[in-house]
C-alpha positions as CSV (number, residue, x, y, z in Angstrom):
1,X,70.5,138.7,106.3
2,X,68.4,136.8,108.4
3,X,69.0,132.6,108.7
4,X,65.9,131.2,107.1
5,X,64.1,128.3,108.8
6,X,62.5,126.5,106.0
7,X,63.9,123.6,104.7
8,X,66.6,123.1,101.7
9,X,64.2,122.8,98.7
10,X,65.0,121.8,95.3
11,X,63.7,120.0,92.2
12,X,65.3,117.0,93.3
13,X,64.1,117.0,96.7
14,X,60.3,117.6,95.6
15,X,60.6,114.9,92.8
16,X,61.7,112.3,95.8
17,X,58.3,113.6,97.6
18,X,56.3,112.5,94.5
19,X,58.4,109.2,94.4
20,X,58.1,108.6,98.2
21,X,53.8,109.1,97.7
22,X,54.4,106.5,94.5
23,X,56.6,104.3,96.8
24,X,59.5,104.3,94.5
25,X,63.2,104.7,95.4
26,X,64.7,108.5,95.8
27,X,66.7,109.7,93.3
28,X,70.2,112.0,93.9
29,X,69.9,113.8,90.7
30,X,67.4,114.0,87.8
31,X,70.7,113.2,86.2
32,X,70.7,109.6,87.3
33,X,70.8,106.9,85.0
34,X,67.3,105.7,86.4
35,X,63.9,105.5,84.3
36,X,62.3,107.7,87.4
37,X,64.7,110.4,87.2
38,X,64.5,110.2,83.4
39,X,60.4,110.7,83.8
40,X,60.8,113.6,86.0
41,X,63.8,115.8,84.3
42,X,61.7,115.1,80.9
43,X,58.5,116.2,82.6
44,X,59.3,118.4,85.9
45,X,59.4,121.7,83.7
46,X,56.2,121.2,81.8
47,X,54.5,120.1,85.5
48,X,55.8,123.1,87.6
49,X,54.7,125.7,84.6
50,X,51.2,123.6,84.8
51,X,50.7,124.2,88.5
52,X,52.1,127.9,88.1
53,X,49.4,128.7,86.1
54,X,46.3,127.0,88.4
55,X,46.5,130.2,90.5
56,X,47.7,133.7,90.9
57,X,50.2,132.6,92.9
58,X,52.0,135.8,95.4
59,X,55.6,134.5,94.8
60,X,54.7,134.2,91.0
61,X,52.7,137.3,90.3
62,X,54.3,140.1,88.4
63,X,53.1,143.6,87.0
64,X,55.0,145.6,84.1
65,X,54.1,148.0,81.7
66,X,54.2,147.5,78.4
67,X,54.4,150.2,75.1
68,X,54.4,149.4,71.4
69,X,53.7,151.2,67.8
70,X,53.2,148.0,66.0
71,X,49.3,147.7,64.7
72,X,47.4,144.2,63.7
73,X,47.2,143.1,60.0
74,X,43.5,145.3,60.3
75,X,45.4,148.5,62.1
76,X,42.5,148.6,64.4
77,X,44.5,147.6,67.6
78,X,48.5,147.2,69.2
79,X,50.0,144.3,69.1
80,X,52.2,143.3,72.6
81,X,54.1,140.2,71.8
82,X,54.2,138.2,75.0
83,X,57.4,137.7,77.3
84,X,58.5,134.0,77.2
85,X,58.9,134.1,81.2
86,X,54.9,135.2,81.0
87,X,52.1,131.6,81.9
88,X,49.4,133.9,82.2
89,X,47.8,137.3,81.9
90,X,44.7,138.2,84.3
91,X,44.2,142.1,84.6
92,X,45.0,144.4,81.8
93,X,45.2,148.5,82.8
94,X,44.5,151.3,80.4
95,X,45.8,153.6,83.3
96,X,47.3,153.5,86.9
97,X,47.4,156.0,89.4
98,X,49.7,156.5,92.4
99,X,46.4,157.4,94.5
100,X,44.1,154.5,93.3
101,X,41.4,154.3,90.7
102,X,43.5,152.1,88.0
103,X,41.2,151.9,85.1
104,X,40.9,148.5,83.5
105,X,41.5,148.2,80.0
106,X,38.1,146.6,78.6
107,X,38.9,146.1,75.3
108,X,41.8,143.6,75.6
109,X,42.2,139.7,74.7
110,X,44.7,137.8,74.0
111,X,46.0,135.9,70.5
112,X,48.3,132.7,70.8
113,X,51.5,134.3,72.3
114,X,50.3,138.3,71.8
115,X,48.3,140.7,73.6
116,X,45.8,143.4,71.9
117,X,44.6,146.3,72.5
118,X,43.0,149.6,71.4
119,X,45.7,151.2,73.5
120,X,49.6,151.8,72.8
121,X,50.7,152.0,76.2
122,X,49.2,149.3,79.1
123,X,49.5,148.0,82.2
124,X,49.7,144.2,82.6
125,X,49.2,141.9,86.0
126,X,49.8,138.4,85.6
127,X,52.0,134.7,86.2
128,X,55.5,134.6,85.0
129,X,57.7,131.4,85.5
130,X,59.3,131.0,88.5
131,X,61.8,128.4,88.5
132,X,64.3,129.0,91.9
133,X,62.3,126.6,94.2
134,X,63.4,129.1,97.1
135,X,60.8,131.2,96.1
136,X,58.1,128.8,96.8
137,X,55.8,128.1,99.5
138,X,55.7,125.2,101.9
139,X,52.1,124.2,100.5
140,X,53.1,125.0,96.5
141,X,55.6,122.5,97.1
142,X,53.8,120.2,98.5
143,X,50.8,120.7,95.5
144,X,53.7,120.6,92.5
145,X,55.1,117.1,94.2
146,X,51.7,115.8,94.4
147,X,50.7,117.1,90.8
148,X,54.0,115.1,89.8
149,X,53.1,112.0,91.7
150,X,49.6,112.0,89.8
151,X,50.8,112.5,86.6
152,X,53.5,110.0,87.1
153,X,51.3,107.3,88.7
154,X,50.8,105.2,85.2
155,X,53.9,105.5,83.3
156,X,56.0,104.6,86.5
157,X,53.8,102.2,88.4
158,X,50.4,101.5,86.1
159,X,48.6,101.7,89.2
160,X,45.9,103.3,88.4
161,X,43.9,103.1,91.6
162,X,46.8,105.2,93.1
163,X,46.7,107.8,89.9
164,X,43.3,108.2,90.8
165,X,44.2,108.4,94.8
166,X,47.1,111.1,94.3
167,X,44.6,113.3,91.6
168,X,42.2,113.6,94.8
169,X,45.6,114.4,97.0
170,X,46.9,117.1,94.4
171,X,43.3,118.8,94.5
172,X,43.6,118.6,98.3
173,X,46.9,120.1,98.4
174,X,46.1,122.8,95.7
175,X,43.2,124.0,97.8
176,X,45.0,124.1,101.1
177,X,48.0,126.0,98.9
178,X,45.8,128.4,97.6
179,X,44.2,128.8,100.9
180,X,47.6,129.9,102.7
181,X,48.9,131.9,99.7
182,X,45.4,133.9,99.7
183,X,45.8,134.8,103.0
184,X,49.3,137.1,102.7
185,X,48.5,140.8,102.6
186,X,44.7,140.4,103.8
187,X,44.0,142.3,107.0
188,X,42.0,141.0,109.6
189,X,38.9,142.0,108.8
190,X,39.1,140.7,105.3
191,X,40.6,137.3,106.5
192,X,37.9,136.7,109.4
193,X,34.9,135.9,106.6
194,X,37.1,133.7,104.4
195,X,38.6,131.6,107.1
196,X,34.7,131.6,108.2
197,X,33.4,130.0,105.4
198,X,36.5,127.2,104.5
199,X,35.4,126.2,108.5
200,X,31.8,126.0,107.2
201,X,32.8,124.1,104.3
202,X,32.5,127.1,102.4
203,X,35.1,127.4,99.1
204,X,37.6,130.0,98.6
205,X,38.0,130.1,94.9
């Protein structure tokens, strides 16, 4: 296996980079005896699934197939009870192909924690929770620890000049994040136009 270059990260280590933008004191564990580290093990979870979902994220982005017999109250449509590890569902297949040509399944939605659909076998793209902070990117971590700062800004230091400040650096950071993680598996020519128009002020979302 190859030595990795990127730094140790961890859920402590990106919580002290939301207390270092809030100009609080670093913690050593979210175990400490310390109101800060009490605000971010009671809220860290909730935040990282948050920022999980703003984006169909590489590192986060998972596709399964799913089969089931079981029919709605109605027995128009299957039901597909939802995998807890699941944040979000964007692209629903009624059939895949090894060469190409997937065909999307049109007649999908999605109820509270179930999926439905006139089909009893499907194929489902989406966001599950990823919680090892070794999967993440440089610029996710740097979104989730700004997201954390923002959030945190009133309860820790009711400043809310700086809430305000760190909600403009989070969009920042989210943008640049999305920007990097976009750019994975895009060829050249694909990649030229986009970086094009972010130079020109033009968006990628």
């Amino acid at each position: 296996m190859q030595p990795s270059n990127m730094p140790m990260v961890s859920e402590v280590s990106i919580c002290n980079q939301a207390l270092t933008w809030l100009g609080q004191s670093p913690i050593i564990s979210l175990n400490d005896p310390l109101i800060t580290a009490e605000w971010m093990r009671n809220n860290y979870p909730f935040i990282r699934d948050t920022v999980l979902s703003e984006r169909e994220w590489t590192f986060a982005t998972k596709r399964d197939t799913w089969e089931t017999a079981d029919l709605d109250a109605w027995g128009n449509e299957y039901v597909y009870n939802i995998p807890a590890e699941w944040l979000g569902i964007y692209r629903v297949f009624q059939t895949v192909n090894s060469g190409g040509g997937n065909t999307l399944d049109y007649t999908w939605r999605r109820e509270g924690q179930q999926v439905l659909s006139k089909w009893a076998k499907i194929y489902v793209w989406g966001t599950i929770r990823v919680s090892d902070t070794g999967q993440y990117s440089m610029p996710f971590v740097q979104a989730l620890a700004a997201r954390l700062a923002a959030d945190a800004a009133i309860p820790l230091t009711e400043n809310r000049q700086l809430q305000a400040d760190l909600w403009a650096l989070y969009g920042d950071k989210l943008r640049e994040a999305a920007a990097r993680d976009g750019q994975q598996g895009m060829n050249d020519k694909l990649r030229m136009p986009i970086l094009t128009g972010v130079r020109y002020g033009g968006g990628i979302w």
